[in-house]
VOBA-1610 file (N, C-alpha, C; in pm, whole numbers, padded with zeros to 5 digits, always signed):
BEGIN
Unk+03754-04085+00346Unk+03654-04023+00431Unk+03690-03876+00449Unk+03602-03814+00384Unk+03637-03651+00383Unk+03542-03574+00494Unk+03584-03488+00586Unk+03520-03392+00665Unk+03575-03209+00679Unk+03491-03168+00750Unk+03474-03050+00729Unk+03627-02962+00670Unk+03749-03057+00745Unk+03843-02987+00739Unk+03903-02995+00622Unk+03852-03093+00542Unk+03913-03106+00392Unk+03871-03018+00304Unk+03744-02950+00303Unk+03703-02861+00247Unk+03742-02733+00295Unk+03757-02701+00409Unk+03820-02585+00483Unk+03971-02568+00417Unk+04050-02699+00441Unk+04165-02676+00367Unk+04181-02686+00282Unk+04105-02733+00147Unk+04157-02761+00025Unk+04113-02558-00031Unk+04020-02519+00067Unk+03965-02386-00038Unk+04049-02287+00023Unk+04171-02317+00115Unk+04190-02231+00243Unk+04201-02106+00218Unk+04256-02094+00052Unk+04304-01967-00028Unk+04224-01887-00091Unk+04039-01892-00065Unk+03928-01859-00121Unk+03857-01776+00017Unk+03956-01724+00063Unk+03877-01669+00222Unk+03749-01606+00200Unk+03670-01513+00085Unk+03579-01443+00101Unk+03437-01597+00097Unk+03494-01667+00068Unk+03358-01758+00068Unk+03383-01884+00097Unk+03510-01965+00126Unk+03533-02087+00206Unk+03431-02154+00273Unk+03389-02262+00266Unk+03314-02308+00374Unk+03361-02315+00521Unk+03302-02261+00608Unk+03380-02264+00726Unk+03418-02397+00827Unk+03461-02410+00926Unk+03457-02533+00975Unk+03322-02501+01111Unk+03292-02588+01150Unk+03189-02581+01219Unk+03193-02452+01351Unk+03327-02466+01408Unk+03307-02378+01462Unk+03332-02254+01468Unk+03354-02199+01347Unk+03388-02078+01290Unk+03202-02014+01226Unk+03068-02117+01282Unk+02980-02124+01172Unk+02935-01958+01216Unk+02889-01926+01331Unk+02857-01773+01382Unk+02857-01682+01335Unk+03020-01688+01338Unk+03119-01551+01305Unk+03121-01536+01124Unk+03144-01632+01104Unk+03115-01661+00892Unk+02991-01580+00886Unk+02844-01648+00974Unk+02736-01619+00925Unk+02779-01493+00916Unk+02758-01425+01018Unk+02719-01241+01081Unk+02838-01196+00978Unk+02947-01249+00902Unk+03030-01146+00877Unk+02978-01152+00702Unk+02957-01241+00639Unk+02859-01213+00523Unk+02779-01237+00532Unk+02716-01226+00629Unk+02523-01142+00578Unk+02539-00988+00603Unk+02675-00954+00705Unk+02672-00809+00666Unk+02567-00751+00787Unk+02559-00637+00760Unk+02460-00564+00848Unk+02340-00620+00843Unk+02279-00715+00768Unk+02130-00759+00814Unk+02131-00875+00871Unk+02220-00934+00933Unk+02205-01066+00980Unk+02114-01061+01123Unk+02117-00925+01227Unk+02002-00972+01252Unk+01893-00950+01239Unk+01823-00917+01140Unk+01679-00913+01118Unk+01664-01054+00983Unk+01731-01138+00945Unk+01748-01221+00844Unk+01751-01354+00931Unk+01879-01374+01033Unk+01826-01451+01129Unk+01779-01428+01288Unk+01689-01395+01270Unk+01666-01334+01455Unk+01641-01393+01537Unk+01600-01527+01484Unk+01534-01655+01573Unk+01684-01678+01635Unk+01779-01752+01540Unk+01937-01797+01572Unk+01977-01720+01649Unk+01944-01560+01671Unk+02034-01427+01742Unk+01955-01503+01915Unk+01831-01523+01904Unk+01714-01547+02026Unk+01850-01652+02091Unk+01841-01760+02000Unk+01886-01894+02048Unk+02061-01903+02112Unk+02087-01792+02020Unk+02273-01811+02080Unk+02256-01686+02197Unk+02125-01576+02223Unk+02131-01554+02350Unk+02097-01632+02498Unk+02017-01758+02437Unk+01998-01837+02544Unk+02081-01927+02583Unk+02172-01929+02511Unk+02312-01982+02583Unk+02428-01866+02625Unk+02378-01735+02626Unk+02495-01649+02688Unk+02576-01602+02567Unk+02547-01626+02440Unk+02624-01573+02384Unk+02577-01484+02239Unk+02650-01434+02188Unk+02594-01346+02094Unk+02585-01435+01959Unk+02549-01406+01822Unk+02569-01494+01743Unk+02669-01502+01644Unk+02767-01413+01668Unk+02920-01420+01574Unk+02989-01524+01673Unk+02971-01554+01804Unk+03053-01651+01856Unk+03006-01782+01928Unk+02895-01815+01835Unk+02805-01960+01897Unk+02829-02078+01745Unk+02899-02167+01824Unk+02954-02346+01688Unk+02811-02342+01636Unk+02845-02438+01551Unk+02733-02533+01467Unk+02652-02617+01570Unk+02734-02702+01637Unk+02705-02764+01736Unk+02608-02736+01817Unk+02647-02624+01917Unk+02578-02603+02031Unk+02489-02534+01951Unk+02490-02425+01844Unk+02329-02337+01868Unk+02227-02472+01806Unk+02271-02545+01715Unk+02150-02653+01663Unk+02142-02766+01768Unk+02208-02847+01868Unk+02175-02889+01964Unk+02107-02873+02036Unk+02096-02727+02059Unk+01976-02697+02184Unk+01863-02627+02095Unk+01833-02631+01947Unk+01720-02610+01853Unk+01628-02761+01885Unk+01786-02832+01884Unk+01698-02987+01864Unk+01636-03065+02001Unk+01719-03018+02145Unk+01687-03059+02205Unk+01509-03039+02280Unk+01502-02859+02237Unk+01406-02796+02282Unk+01318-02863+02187Unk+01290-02886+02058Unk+01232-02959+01968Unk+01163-03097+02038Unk+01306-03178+02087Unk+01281-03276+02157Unk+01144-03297+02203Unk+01189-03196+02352Unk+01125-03151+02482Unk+01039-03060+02489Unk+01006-03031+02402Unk+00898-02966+02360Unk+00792-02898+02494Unk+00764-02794+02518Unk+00712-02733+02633Unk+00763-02750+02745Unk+00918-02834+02821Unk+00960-02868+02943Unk+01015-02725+02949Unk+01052-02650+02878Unk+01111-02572+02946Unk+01067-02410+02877Unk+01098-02295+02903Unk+01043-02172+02833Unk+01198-02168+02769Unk+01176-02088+02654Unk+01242-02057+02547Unk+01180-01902+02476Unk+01236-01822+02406Unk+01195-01699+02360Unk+01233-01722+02205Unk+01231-01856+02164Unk+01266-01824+01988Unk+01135-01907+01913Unk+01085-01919+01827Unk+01003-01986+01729Unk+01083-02102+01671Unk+01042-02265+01743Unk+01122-02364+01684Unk+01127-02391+01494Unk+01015-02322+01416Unk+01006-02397+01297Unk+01038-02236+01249Unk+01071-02162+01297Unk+01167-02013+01225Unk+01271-02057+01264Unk+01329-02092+01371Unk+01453-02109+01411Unk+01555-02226+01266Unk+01485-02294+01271Unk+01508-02440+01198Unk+01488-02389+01035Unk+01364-02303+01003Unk+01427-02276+00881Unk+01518-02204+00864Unk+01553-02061+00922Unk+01677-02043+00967Unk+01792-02083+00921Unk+01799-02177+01017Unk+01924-02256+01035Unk+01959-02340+00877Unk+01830-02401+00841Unk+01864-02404+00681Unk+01901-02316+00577Unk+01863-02200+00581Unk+01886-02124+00502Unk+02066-02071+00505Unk+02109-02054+00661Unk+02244-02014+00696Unk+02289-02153+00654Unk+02295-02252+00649Unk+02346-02353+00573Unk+02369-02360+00461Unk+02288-02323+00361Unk+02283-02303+00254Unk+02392-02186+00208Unk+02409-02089+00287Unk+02439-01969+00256Unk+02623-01984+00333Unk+02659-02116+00393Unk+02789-02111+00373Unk+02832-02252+00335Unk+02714-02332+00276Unk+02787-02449+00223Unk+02713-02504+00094Unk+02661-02409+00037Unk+02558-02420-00118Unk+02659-02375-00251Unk+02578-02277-00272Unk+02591-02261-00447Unk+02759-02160-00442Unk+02771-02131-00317Unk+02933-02069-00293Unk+03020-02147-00356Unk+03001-02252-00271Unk+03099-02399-00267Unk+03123-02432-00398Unk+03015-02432-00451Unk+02965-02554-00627Unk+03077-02439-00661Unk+03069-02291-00659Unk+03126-02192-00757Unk+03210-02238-00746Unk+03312-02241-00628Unk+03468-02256-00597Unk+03498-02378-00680Unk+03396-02474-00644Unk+03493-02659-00662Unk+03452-02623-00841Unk+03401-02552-00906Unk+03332-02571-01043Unk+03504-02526-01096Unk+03554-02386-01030Unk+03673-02319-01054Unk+03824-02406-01061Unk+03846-02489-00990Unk+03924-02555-00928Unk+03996-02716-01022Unk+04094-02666-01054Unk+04152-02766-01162Unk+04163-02910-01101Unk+04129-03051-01143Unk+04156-03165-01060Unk+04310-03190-01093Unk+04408-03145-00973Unk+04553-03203-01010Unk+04603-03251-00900Unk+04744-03323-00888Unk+04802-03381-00812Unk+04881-03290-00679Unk+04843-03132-00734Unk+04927-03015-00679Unk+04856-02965-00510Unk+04744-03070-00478Unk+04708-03020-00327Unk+04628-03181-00298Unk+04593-03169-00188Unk+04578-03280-00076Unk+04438-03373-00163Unk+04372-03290-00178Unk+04195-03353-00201Unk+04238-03379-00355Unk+04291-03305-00452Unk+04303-03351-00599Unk+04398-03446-00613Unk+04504-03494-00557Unk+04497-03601-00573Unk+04532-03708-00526Unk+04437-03721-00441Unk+04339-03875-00372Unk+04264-03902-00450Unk+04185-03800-00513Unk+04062-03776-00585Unk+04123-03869-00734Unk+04215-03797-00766Unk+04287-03872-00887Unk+04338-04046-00866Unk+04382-04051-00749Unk+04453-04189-00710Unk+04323-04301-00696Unk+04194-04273-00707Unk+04111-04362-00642Unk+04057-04462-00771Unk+04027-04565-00718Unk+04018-04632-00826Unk+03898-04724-00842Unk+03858-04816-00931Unk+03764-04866-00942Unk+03704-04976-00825Unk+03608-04984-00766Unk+03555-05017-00637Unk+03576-04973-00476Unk+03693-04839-00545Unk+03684-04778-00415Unk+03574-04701-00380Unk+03529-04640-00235Unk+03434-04576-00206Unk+03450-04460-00128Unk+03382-04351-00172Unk+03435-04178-00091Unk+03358-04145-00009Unk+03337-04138+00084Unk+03224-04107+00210Unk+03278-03977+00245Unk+03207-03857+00174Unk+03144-03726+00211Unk+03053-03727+00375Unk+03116-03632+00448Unk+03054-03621+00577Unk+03045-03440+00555Unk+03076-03392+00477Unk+03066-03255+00421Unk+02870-03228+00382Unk+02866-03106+00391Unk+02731-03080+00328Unk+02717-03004+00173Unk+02850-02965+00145Unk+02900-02909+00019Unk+02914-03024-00088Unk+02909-02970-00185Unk+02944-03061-00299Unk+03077-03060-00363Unk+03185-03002-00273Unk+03302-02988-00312Unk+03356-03135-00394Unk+03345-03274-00290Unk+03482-03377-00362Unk+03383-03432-00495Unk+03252-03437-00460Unk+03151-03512-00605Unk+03186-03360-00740Unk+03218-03297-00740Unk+03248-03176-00807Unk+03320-03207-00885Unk+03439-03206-00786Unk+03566-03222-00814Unk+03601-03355-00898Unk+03560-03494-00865Unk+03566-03614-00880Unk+03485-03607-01036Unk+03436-03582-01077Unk+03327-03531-01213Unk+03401-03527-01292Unk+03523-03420-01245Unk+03661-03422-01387Unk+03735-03496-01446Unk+03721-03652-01363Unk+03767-03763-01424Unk+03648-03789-01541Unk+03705-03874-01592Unk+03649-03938-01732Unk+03653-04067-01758Unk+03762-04156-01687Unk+03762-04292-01702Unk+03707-04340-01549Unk+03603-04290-01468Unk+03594-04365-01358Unk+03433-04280-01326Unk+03367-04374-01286Unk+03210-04330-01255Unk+03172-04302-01123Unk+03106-04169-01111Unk+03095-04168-00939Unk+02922-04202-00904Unk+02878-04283-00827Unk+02740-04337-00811Unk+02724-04345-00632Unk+02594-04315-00617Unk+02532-04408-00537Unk+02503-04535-00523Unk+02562-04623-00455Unk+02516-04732-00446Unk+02470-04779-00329Unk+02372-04847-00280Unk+02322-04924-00177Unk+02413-05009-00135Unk+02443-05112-00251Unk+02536-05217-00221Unk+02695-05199-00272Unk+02758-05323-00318Unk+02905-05266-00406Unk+02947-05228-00499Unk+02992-05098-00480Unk+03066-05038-00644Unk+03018-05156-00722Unk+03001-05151-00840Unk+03002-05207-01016Unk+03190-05123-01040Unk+03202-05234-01148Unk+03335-05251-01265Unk+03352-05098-01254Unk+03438-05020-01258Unk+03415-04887-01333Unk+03347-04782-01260Unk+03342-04828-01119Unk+03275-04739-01072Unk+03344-04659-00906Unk+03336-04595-00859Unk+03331-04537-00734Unk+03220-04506-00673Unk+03182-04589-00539Unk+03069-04521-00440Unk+03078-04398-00395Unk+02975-04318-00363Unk+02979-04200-00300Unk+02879-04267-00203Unk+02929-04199-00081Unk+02798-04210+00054Unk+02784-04048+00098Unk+02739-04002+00174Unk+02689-03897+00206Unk+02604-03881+00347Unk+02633-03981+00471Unk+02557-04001+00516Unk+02533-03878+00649Unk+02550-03725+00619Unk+02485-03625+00687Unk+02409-03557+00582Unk+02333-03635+00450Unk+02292-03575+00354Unk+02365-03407+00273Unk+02325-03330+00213Unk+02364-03310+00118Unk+02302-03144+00117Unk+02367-03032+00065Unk+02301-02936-00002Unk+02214-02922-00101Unk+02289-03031-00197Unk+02189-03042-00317Unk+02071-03131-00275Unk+02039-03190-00194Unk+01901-03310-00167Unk+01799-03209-00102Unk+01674-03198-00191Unk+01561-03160-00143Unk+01504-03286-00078Unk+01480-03199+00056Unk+01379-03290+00160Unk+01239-03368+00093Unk+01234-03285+00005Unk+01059-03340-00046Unk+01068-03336-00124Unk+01187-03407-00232Unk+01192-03469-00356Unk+01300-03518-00386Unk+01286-03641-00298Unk+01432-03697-00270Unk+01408-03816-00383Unk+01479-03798-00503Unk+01478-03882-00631Unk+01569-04035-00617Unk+01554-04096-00709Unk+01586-04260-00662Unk+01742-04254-00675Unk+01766-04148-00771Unk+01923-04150-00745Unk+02010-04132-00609Unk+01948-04072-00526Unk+02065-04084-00386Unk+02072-04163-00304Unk+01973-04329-00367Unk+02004-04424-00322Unk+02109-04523-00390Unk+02068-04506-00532Unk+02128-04539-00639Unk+02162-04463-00798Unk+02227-04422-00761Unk+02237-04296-00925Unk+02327-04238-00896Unk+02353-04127-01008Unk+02472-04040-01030Unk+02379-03867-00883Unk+02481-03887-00822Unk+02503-03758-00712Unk+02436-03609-00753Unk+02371-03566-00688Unk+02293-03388-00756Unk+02386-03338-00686Unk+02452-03269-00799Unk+02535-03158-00775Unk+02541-02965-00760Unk+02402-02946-00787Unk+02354-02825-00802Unk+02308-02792-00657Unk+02334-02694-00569Unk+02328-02715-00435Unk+02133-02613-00443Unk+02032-02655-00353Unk+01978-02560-00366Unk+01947-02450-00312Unk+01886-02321-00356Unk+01848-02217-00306Unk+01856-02180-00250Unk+01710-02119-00188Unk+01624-02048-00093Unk+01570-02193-00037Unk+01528-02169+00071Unk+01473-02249+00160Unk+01332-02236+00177Unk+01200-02325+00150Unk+01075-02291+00132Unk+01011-02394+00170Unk+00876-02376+00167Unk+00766-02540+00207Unk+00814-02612+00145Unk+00844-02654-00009Unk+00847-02732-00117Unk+00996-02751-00134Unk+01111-02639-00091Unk+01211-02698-00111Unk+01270-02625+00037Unk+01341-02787+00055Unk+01437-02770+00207Unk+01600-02913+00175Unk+01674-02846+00217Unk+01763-02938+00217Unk+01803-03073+00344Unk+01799-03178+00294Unk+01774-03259+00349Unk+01961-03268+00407Unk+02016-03217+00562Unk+02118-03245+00608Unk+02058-03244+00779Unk+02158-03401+00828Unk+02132-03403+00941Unk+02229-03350+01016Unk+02153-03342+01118Unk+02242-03171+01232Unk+02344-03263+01296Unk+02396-03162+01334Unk+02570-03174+01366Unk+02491-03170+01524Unk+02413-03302+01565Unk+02383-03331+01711Unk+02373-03466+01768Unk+02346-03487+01868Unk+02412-03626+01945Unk+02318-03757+01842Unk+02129-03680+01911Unk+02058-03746+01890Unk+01997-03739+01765Unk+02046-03816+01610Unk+01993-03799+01512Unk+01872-03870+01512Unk+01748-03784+01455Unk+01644-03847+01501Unk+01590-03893+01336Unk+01690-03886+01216Unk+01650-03946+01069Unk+01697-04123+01101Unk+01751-04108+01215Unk+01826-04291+01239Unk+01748-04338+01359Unk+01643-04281+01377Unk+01552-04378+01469Unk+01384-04408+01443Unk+01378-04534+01428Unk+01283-04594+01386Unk+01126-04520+01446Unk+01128-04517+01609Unk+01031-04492+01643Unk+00978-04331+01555Unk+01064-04254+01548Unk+01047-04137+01453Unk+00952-04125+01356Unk+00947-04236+01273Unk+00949-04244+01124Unk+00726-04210+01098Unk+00671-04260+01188Unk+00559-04273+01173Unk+00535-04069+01149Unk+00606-03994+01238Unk+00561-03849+01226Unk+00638-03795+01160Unk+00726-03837+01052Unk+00768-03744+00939Unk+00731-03698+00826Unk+00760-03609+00797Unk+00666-03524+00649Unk+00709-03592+00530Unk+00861-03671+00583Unk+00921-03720+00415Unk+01005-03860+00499Unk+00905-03953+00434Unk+00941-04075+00539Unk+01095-04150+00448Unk+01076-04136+00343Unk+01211-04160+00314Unk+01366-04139+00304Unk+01330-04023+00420Unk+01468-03979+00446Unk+01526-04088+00535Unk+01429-04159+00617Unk+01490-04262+00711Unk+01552-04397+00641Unk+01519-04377+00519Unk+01528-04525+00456Unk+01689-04453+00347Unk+01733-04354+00346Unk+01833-04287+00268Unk+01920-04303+00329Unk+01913-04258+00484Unk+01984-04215+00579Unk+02064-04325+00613Unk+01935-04432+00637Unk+02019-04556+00688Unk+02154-04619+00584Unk+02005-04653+00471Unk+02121-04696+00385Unk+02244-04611+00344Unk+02272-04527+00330Unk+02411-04452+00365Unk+02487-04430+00445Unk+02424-04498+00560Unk+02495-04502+00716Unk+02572-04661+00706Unk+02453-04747+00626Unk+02508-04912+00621Unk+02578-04928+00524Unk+02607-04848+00460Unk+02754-04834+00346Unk+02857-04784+00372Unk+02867-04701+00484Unk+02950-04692+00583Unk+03002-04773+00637Unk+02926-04836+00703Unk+02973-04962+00777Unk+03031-05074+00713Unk+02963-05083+00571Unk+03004-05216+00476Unk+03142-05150+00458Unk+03165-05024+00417Unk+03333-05003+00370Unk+03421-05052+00451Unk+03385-04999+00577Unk+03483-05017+00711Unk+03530-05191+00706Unk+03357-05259+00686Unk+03401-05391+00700Unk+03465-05432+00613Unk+03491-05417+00530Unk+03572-05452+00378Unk+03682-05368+00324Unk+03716-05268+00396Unk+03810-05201+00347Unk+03978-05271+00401Unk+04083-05190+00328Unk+04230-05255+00375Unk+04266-05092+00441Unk+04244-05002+00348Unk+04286-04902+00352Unk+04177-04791+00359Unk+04178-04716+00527Unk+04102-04613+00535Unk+04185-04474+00550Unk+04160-04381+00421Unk+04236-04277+00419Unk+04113-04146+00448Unk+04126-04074+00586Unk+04070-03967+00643Unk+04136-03858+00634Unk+04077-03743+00622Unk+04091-03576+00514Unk+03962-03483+00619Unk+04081-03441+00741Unk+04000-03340+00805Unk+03853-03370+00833Unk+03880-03467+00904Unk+03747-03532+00999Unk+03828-03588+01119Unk+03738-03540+01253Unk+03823-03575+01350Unk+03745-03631+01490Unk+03623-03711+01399Unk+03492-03815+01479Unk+03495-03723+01633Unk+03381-03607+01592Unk+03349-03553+01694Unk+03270-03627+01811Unk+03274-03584+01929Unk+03166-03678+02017Unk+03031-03683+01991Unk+02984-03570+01927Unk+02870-03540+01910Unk+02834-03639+01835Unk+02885-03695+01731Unk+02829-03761+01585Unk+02845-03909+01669Unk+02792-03958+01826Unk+02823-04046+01892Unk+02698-04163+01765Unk+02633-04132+01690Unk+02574-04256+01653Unk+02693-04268+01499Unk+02775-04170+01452Unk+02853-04234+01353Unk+02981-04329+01410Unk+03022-04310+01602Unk+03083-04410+01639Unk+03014-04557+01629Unk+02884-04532+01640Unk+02828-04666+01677Unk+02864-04720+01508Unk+02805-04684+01377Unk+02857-04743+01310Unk+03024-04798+01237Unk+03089-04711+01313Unk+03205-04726+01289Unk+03221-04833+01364Unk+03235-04880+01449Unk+03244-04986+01550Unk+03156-05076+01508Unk+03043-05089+01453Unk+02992-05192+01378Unk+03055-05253+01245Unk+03101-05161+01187Unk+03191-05209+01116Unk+03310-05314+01105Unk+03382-05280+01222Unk+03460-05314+01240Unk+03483-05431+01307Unk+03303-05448+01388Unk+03302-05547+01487Unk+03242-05659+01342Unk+03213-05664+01199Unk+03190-05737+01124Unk+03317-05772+01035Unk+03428-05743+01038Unk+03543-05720+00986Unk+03570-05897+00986Unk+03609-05965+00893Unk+03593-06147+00932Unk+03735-06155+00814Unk+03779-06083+00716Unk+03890-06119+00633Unk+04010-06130+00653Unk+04058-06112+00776Unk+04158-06173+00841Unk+04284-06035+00826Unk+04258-05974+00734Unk+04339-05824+00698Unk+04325-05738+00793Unk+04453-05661+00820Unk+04421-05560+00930Unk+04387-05381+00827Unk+04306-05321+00936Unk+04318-05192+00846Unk+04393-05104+00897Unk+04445-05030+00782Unk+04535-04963+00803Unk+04449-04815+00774Unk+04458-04704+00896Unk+04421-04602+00882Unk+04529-04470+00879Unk+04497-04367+00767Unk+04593-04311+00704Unk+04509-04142+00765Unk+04572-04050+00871Unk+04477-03931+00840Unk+04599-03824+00818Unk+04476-03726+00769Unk+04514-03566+00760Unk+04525-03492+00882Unk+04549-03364+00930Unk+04500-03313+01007Unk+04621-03206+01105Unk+04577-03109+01112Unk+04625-02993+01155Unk+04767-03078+01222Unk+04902-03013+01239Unk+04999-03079+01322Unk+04955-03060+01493Unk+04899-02947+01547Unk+04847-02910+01640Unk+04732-02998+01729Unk+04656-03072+01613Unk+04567-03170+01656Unk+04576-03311+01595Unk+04701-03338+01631Unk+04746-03493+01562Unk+04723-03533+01657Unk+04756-03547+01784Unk+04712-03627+01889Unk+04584-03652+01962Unk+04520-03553+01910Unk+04383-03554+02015Unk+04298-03626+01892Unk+04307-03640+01759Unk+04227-03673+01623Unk+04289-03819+01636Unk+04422-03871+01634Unk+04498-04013+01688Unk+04396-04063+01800Unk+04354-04018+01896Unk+04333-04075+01985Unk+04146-04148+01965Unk+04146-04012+01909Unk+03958-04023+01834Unk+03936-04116+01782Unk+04036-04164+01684Unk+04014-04276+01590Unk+04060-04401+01671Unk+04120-04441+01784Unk+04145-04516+01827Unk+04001-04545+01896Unk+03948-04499+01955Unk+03814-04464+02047Unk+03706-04535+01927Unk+03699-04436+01791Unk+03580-04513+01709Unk+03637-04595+01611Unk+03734-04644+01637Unk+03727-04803+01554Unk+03818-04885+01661Unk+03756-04946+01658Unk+03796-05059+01836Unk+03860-05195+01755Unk+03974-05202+01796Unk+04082-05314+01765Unk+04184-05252+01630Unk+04171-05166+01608Unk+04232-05114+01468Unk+04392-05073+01569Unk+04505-05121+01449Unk+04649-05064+01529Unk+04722-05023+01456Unk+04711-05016+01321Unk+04792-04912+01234Unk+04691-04820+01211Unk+04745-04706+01268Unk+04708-04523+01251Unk+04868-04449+01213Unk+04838-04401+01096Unk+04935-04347+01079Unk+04882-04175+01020Unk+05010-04082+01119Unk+04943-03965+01009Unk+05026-03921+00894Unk+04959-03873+00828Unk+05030-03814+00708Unk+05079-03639+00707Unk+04959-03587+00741Unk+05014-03428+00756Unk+04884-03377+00733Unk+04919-03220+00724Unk+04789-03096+00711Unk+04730-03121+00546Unk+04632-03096+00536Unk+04598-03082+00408Unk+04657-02985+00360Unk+04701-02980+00209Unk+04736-02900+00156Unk+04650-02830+00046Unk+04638-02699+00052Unk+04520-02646-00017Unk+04542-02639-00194Unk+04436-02606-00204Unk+04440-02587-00366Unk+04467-02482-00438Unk+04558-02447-00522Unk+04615-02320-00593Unk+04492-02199-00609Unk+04537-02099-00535Unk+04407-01961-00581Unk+04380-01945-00687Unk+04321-01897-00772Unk+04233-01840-00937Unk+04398-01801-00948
//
């Protein structure tokens, strides 16, 4: 299970274009877009002033939380930004620190045993499964350079020869409105896209409490009804790993509160767990935040008692 921090650390040595970690997202934006960031995003500048702050120092989190909440709530309260500028926006600055940057770096990047993500990546084996919580295409990139092992979507369980990929905060490369049969079942799009437009938008769900691609009542007013039917099933492959796994090895993910509906499946998981095996969970993670990320995982997987950590990720050799 890979998150933001595995990509943060595996590129750590690529500073001009790293993907950032969420809450570095602000300060990344405004510092390469350079002098036009605000007339490029002005809606986002509106929105991180309505929380008091400027927009080099507002998370991922909070400025798209209160995009989504006002979305929600629609007329309860006054606001000074344009919700569907704001939101494309916010896609486009997505794109622009976790798109075609990323593909460059992971395209660059030798698969070896010499840093944290290459090789796990190398060690994994046939019917194991990699759950990307990243919006980059860094580990499906990377994982490509093998040759004796297949990386797929699957609904249900790995096939002979194969490795699952899940993805369940969707993807850079997934257009919203041409979401092809492969990212239920097929080989992973790895080409991250563009520009952000009517016809093409990237299909990633926000780093907020209330995901509204995982609720049913939703589904009747969406423009692309099969994101709910993607979403899930990549959420319930989640859950199937958990229930079937021996060994859960985590890489800079540190089950924020926010992502409170990826606790619920984690805990579903676990509450289906019937093979009598205990799991053993293996993480990464800053030495600084071993205890507070220990404690996280105790919280979203309920009855689990081997947590063990391993250490910081170790990054990947510069050009």
């Amino acid at each position: 299970m890979f998150g933001a921090g595995c990509s943060y650390g595996t590129l750590g040595l690529y500073r001009s274009s790293f993907p950032p970690l969420a809450r570095q997202f602000g300060s990344e934006l405004v510092r390469r877009t350079r002098k036009s960031w605000n007339k490029k995003y002005a809606e986002l500048a509106k929105v991180a002033a309505h929380l008091g702050k400027s927009l080099d120092t507002v998370s991922l989190e909070e400025i798209w939380t209160r995009i989504d909440y006002h979305a929600k709530f629609q007329g309860t309260f006054s606001k000074r930004w344009n919700t569907a500028s704001a939101v494309t926006e916010l896609k486009s600055a997505l794109l622009q620190l976790y798109g075609r940057s990323c593909d460059r770096l992971a395209t660059t990047l030798p698969l070896s045993r010499g840093y944290t993500l290459g090789r796990i990546l190398k060690e994994m084996k046939s019917g194991d499964t990699l759950i990307s919580l990243n919006y980059d295409t860094l580990v499906e990139r990377l994982f490509g350079k093998r040759n004796n092992l297949r990386l797929l979507h699957c609904c249900g369980p790995p096939r002979t020869g194969v490795v699952r990929l899940l993805k369940p905060h969707g993807s850079a490369s997934w257009n919203l409105h041409d979401l092809g049969r492969n990212i239920n079942d097929g080989e992973p799009s790895l080409e991250s896209l563009g520009r952000v437009s009517q016809q093409v938008e990237p299909l990633l769900l926000g780093a907020v409490p209330i995901k509204s691609e995982l609720i049913t009542e939703v589904q009747s007013h969406c423009r692309a009804p099969r994101v709910f039917e993607i979403v899930r099933n990549h959420w319930r492959g989640v859950a199937d790993s958990i229930r079937d796994a021996d060994r859960l090895v985590v890489v800079g993910y540190g089950f924020p509160q926010e992502d409170s509906y990826g606790r619920f499946f984690f805990a579903e998981g676990m509450r289906e767990r019937k093979n009598g095996h205990l799991l053993r969970i293996e993480f990464y993670e800053l030495p600084e935040r071993e205890g507070i990320t220990r404690c996280s995982i105790y919280e979203a997987f309920p009855g689990v008692s081997d947590v063990r950590y391993v250490g910081q990720v170790k990054a990947a050799p510069a050009r």
